[in-house]
C-alpha positions in Angstrom: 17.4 2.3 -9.5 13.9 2.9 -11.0 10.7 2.7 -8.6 7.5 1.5 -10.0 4.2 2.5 -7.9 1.2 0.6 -8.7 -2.0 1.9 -7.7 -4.9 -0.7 -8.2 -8.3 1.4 -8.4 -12.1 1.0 -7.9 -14.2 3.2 -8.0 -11.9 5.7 -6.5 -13.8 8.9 -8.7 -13.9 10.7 -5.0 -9.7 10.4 -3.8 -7.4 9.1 -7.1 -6.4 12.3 -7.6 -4.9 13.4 -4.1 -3.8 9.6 -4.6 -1.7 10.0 -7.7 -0.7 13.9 -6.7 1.0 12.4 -3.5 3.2 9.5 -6.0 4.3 12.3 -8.4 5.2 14.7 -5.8 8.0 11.8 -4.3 11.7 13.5 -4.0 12.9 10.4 -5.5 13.4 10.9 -9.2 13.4 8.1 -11.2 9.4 6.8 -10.5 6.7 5.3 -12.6 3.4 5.5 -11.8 1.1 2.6 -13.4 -2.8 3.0 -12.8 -4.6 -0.3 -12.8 -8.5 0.1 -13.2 -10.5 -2.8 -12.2 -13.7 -2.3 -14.4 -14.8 1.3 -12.5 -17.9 1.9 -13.0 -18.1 5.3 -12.6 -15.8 8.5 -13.6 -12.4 6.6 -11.9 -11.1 5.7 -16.0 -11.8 8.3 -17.3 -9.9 10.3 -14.4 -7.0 8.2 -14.4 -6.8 8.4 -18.6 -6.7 12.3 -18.0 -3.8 12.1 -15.3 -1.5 10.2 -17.6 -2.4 12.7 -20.6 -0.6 15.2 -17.9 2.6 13.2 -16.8 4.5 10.9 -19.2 5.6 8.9 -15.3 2.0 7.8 -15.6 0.7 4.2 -17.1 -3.0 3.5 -17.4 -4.3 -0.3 -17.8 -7.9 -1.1 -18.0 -9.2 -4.8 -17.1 -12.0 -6.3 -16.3 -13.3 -6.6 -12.4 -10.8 -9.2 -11.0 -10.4 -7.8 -7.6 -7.5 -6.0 -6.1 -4.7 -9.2 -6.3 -5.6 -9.2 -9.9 -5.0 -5.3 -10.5 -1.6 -5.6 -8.6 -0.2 -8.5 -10.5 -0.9 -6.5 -14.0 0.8 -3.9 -12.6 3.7 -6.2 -12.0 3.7 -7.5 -15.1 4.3 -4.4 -17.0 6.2 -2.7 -14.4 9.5 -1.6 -15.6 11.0 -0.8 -12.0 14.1 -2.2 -10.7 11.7 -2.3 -7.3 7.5 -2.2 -6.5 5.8 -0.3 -4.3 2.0 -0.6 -3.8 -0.1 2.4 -2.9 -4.3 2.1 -2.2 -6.5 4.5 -4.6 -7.6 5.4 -0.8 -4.5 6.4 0.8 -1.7 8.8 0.5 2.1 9.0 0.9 4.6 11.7 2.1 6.8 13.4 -0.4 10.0 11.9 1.1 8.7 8.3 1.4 10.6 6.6 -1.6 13.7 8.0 -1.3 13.6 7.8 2.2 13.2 3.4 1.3 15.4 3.4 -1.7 18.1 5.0 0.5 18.1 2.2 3.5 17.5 -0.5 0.5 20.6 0.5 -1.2 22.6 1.5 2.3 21.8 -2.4 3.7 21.8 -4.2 0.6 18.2 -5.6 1.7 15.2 -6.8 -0.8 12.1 -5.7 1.1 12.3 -2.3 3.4 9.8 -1.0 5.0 7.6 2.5 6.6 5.2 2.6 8.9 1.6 4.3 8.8 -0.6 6.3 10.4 -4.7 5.6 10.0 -6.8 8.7 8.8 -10.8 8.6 9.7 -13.6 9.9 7.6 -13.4 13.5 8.9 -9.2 13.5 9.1 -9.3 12.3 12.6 -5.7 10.7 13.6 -7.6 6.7 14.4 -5.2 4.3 17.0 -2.1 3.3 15.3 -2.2 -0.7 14.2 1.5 -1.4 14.1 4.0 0.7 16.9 6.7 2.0 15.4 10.2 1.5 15.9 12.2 3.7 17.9 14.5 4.0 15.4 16.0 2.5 11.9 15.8 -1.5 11.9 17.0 -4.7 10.5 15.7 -7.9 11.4 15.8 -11.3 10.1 13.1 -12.4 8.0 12.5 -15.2 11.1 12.1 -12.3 13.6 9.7 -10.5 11.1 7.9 -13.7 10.9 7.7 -13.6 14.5 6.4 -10.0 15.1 3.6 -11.2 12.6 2.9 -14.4 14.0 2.6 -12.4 16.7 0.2 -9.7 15.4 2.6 -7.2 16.2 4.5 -6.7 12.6 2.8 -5.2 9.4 2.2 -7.4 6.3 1.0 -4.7 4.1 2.7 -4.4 0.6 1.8 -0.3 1.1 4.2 0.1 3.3 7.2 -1.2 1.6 10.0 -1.2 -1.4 10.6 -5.1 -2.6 13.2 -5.5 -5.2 11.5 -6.4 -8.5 13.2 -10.4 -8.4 11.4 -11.1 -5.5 8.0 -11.2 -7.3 9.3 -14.0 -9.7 9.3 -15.8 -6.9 5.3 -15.4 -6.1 2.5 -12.9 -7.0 -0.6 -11.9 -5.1 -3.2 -14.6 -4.7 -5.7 -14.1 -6.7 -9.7 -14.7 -5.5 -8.1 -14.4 -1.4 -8.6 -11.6 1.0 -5.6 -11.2 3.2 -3.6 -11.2 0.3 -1.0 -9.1 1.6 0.0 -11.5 4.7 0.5 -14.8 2.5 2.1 -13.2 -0.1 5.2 -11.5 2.5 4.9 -14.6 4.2 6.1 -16.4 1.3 8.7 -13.7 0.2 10.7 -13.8 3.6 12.7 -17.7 2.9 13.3 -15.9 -0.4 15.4 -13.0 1.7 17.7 -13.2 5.0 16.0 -9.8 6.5 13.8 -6.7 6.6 14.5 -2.7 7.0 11.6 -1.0 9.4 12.3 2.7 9.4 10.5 4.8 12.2 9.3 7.3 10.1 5.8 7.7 9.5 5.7 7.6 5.7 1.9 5.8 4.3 -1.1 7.0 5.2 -4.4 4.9 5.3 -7.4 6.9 4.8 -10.8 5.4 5.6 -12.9 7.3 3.0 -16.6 7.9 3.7 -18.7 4.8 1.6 -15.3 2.8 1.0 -16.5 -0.7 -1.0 -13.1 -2.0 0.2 -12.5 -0.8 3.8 -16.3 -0.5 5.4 -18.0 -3.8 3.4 -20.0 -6.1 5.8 -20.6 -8.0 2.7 -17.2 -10.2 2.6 -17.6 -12.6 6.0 -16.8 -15.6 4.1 -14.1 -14.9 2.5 -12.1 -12.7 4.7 -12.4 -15.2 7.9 -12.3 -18.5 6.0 -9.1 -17.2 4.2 -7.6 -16.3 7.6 -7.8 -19.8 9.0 -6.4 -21.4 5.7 -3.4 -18.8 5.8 -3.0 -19.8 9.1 -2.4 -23.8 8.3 -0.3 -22.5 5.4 2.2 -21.5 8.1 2.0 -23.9 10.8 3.1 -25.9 7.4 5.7 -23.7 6.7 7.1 -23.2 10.2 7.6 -26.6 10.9 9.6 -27.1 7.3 11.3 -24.0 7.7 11.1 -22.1 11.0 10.4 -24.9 13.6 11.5 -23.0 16.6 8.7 -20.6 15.7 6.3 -23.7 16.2 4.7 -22.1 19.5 4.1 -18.9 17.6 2.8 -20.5 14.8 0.5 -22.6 17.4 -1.1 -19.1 18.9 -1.7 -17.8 15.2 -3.4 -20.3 14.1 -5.7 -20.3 17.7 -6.3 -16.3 17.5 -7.2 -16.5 13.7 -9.7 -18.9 14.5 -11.1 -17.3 17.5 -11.3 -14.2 14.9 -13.7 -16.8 12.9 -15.6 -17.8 15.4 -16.3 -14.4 16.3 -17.6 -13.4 13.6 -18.9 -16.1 11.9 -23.1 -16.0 12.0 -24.7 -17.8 14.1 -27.1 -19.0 11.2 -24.4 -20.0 9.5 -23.0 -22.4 12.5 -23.8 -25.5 11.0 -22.5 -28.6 11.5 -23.4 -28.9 7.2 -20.8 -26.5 6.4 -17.2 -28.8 6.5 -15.1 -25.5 7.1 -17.3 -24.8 10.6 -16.9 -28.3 11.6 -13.0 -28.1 10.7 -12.8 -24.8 12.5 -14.5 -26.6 15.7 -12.7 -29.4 15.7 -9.1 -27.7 15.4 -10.3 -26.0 19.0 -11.0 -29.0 20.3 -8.0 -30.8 19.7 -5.8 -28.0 20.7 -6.9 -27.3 24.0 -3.8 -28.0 26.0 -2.7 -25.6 23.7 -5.3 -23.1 24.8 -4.3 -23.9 28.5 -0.4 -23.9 28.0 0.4 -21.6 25.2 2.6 -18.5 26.5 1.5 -16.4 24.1 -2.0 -16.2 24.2 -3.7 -13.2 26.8 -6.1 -14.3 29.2 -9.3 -12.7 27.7 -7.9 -15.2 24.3 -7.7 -18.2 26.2 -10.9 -17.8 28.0 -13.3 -17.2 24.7 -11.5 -20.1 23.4 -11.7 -22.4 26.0 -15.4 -21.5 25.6 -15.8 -21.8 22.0 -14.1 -25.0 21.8 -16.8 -26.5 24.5 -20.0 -25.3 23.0 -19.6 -22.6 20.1 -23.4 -21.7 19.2 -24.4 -21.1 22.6 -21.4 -19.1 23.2 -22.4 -16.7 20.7 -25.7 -16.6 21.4 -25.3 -15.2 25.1 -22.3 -13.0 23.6 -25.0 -11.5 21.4 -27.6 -11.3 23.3 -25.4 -9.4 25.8 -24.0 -7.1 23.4 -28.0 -5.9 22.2 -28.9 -5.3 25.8 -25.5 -3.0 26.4 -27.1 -1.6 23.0 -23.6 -2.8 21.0 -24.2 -3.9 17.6 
């Protein structure tokens, strides 16, 4: 079974190298390693044209800027691996990580398997983990994975997993989306009956100092809007295919909006802008939702309760309060 490992890179001059050094240092044999540049512009090409003059496993494409989904799916499309994994320019992977996924996959008979990850700060600093792992090897059925997400307990990532190459005839990344990831595994799971989570700590994510893609403050419209629209995509999909999961589904679709209205500016709060107004009006005809849903914490139900009522003033105060406790 042949592994491809796409690595989609930006201006990634700084890290590609411990990047690509932790892929070709995998115990498990039979890898290729293809190299997507998104239109660097600095020394990232010319880097990544040098590591493949080194190691025949290594494929370089260059593109024009496209973003991230559009790097990936080139990658696909010229992959020649029996399965996918995605690795971040950024980041870096134990030695023992593919075979330790290629083992279970084979073992279980399963399309999508899964590690979990550990989050690395600018000066190597062990940040709060964002998924918990398992306590130990797992299989669960592609509704409870759906769950766990719904629930914002599971990991969407692509990085973290094997998927068997078929799987990606069914979709490919969504191109011009953040949150790319989430709708694109969302999708994938009625295409399989389950998922393998192994315990093991296996992907690391490492928040580089001046990261374009992890410390932007430049991509509030798309990030939040695309949140709320994946969010409708699966109270769709629930009630078609999962509609016992219609209560989680319910509190997903609250909590991404709450993550909207949040962050949204207030400048931008205008009742001009059709998404606001959708946003808004979603809140207020889902309050006994707000009041009764199960799975939403109290502090959740409060700030939405309060946004639904009267949004701009809301985060006015919350702002206001937040400069005077010298936050943000």
């Amino acid at each position: 079974m042949k592994i491809s490992i796409i690595i989609p890179v930006y201006n990634t001059e700084d890290c590609l190298e411990k990047c690509v050094a932790s892929c070709l240092s995998q115990t498990y044999e039979d890898i290729e390693i293809l190299i997507v540049d998104d239109g660097s512009k600095d020394a990232t090409a010319q880097i990544a044209d040098e590591l493949a003059l080194k190691d025949s496993r290594i494929r370089v494409f260059h593109k024009e800027n496209g973003g991230s989904s559009s790097a990936r799916n080139l990658g696909i499309s010229n992959a020649l691996g029996d399965c996918l994994g995605f690795v971040d320019a950024d980041d870096y992977i134990e030695p023992d990580m593919y075979e330790k996924l290629a083992d279970m996959m084979e073992r279980k008979s399963l399309d999508i398997v899964q590690i979990c990850r550990d989050e690395i700060g600018p000066e190597g600093e062990k940040l709060p983990m964002v998924v918990t792992p398992p306590a130990v090897e797992m299989t669960v059925s592609s509704e409870d994975f759906l769950k766990e997400l719904l629930l914002h307990k599971g990991d969407a990532s692509f990085c973290t997993k094997l998927t068997r190459r078929e799987l990606f005839d069914t979709a490919v990344f969504p191109e011009g989306e953040l949150n790319e990831d989430f709708r694109l595994i969302t999708t994938m799971l009625e295409h399989t009956e389950a998922v393998g989570i192994l315990p093991d700590i296996g992907y690391h994510v490492y928040y580089r100092p001046g990261s374009n893609t992890r410390t932007s403050k430049d991509r509030f419209s798309r990030v939040f809007k695309d949140i709320v629209v994946n969010a409708d995509r699966i109270e769709s999909m629930v009630q078609r295919a999962y509609p016992q999961l219609e209560t989680y589904a319910r509190r997903f679709a609250l909590v991404q909006r709450l993550d909207y209205m949040l962050h949204i500016p207030v400048a931008m709060m205008s009742d001009k802008d059709p998404f606001y107004i959708g946003v808004k009006k979603y809140l207020r005809e889902h309050r006994k939702d707000i009041s009764d849903n199960p799975y939403l914490t109290g502090d959740q139900r409060k700030k939405l309760k309060l946004l639904a009522t009267a949004p701009k003033t809301v985060r006015y105060i919350h702002g206001l309060t937040m400069k005077l406790r010298g936050i943000g």
